[in-house]
N, C-alpha and C positions, 0 to 999 in steps of 0.2 A: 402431943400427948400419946402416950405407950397405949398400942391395940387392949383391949379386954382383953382375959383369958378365953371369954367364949365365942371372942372375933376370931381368934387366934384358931378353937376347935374348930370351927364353922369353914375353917381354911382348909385345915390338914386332912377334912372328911372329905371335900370337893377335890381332893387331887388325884386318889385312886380310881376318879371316875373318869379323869382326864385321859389317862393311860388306857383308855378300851379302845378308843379307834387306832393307836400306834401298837398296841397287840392285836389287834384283828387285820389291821394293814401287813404285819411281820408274817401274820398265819398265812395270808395271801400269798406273798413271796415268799413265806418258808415251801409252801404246796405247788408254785407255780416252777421252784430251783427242784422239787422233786419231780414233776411233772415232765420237766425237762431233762434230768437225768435217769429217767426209766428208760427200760430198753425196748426198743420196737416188738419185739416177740411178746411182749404184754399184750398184745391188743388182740390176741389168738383167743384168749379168753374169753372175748365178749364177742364171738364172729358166730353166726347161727350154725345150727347142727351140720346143715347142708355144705356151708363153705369149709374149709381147709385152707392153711397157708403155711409158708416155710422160704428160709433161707433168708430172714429178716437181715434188713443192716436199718444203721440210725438208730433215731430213738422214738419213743410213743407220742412224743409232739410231731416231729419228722422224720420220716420214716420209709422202708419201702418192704415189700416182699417180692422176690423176683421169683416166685412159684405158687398161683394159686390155683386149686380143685376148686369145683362148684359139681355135688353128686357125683364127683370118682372124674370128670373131665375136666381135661386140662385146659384151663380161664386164665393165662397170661401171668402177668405181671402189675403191679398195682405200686403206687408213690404218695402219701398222703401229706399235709400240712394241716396239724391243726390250729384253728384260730384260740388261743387260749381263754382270752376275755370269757367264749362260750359258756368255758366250764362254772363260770358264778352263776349262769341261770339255768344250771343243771340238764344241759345240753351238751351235746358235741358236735360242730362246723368244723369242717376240713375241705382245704382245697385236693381234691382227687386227682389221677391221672392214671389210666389204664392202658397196658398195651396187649396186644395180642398179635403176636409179629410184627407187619405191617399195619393194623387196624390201632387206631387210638382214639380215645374218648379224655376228655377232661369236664370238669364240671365241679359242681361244688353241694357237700351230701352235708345233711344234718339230723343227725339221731336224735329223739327225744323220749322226752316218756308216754308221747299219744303215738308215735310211730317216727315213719323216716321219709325224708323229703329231698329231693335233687333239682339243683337249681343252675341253668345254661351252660345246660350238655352239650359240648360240642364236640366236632368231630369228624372220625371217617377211615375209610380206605379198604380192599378189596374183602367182597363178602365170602369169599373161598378160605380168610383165615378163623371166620368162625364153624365151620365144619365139624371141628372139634366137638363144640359146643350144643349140636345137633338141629344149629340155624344155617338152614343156606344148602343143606344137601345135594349137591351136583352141581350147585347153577356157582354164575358166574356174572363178572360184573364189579364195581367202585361205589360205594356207600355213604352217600355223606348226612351226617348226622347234625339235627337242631334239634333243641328241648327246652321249650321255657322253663316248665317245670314237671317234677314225678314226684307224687306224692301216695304214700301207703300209708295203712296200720300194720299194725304187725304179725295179720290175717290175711289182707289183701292189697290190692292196687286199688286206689279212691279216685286218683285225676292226673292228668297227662295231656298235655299240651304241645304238640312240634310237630315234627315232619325228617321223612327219610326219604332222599332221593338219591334213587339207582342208576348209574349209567351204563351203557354197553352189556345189558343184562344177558346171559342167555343159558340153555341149557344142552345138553348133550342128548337130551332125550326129546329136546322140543326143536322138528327143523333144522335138525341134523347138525345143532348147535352151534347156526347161526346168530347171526344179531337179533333182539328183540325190542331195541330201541332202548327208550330212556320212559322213569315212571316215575311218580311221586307218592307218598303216601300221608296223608294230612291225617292227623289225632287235632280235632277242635274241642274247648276248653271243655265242652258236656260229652266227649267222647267215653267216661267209664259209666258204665250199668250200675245200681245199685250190689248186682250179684255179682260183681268182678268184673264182668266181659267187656270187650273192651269194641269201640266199634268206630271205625276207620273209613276214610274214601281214598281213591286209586286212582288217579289218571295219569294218562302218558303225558313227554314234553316231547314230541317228537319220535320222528323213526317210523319204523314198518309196518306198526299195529298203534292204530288209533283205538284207545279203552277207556271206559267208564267206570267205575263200579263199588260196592260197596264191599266192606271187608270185615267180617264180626269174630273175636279170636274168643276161646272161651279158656283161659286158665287152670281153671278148674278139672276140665274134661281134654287138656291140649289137644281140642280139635280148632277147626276154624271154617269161615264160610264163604265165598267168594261170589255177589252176584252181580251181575251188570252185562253189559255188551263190549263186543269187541270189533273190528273192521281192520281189512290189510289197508297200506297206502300204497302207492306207485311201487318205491324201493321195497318191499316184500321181497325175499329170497325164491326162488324157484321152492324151494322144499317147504317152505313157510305156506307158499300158495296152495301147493297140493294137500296141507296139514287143515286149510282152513277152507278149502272146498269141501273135503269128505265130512267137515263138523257140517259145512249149509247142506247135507243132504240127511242131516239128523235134526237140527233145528231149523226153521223155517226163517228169514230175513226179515224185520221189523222194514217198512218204506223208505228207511234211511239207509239199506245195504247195511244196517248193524246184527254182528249173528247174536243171539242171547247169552249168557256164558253163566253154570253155578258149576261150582267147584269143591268141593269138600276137599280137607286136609288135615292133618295133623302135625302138632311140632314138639 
């Protein structure tokens, strides 16, 4: 028996509603084939006041600049991948990878709308190439880098999780720029302050100078605070020695031969 004419309506009303998920699927990969044919120098756009970039190749999904400023100094080279998916939940994931001559970092960064978050930083290599950068002045030494995670708003640093360990560190101005051994620097998961600051411990793995100590950096005020103790070991330098005698005759020795050490700095 022939449909009713109002089975017949009741058909041709339900069909234009079928077609929303095959136009909202097309809209997807219409914006994802644009996504992918934009050009890397798009992404100069949305870099904060302070960064600068230039000499883009690729495109804005993958991409590189092989010249970035950060505040008028020169910050390397950067290669990004973004994970596309991100962009449905109005985010951006990218796999990252930075160089700085010899020095490289890779890790994986995600911009959102409460701020930006970096997720197993990894990395390394000689801290004399970031000089530039106005980290590491004088000294000298091999960096290697671990970071569970960095997380900011888009005021400050909120939480920070890893460690940075130095090898063969030393300076020119310290002990006539012998060796100072090997150090670690631990950021534990309640390391950021409410007000920014960020607050760190230090110890050596070995070498000349057995150290303790804690490390509180203030952002804000780019100063920083160094307290703890310090002690030579056997291998000490001849000039290392005479540098850490003249300190024990200004501070007094705790019963464990440890001298007291506070340090003020700026970066």
């Amino acid at each position: 028996m022939p449909a009713s004419r109002s089975a017949r309506r009741d058909i041709e009303r339900a069909r234009p509603a079928r077609r929303w998920p095959l136009f909202f699927l097309g809209l997807v990969v219409f914006a994802a084939a644009l996504v992918f044919a934009l050009p890397a120098s798009l992404i100069a756009r949305f870099l904060p006041a302070q960064v600068h970039a230039e000499d883009f190749s690729g495109s804005l999904l993958h991409g590189a600049a092989s010249k970035l400023l950060i505040n008028g100094r020169d910050a390397g080279a950067v290669e990004w991948q973004i994970h596309p998916l991100s962009l449905l939940r109005l985010a951006v994931v990218a796999d990252v990878h930075w160089v700085k001559v010899s020095f490289v970092l890779d890790g994986t960064a995600e911009i959102g709308p409460r701020g930006i978050a970096a997720h197993g930083i990894k990395g390394g290599g000689p801290i004399g190439n970031l000089q530039s950068l106005g980290v590491a002045a004088g000294w000298k030494g091999t960096a290697n880098v671990m970071f569970t995670e960095i997380a900011a708003s888009f005021r400050q640093l909120e939480s920070a999780e890893g460690r940075i360990a130095i090898a063969e560190v030393s300076s020119a101005e310290i002990a006539a720029g012998s060796d100072l051994g090997n150090y670690v620097l631990q950021l534990a998961p309640a390391s950021i302050s409410p007000d920014g600051s960020i607050n760190a411990t230090l110890s050596d793995e070995g070498g000349p100078v057995e150290a303790q100590a804690q490390v509180r950096f203030s952002p804000a005020t780019r100063t920083g605070m160094l307290t703890g103790t310090i002690k030579e070991r056997p291998e000490a330098s001849p000039a290392l020695l005479i540098q850490l005698s003249n300190l024990a005759q200004l501070r007094r020795r705790d019963s464990f031969g440890r001298l007291p050490l506070e340090l003020e700095f700026s970066f």
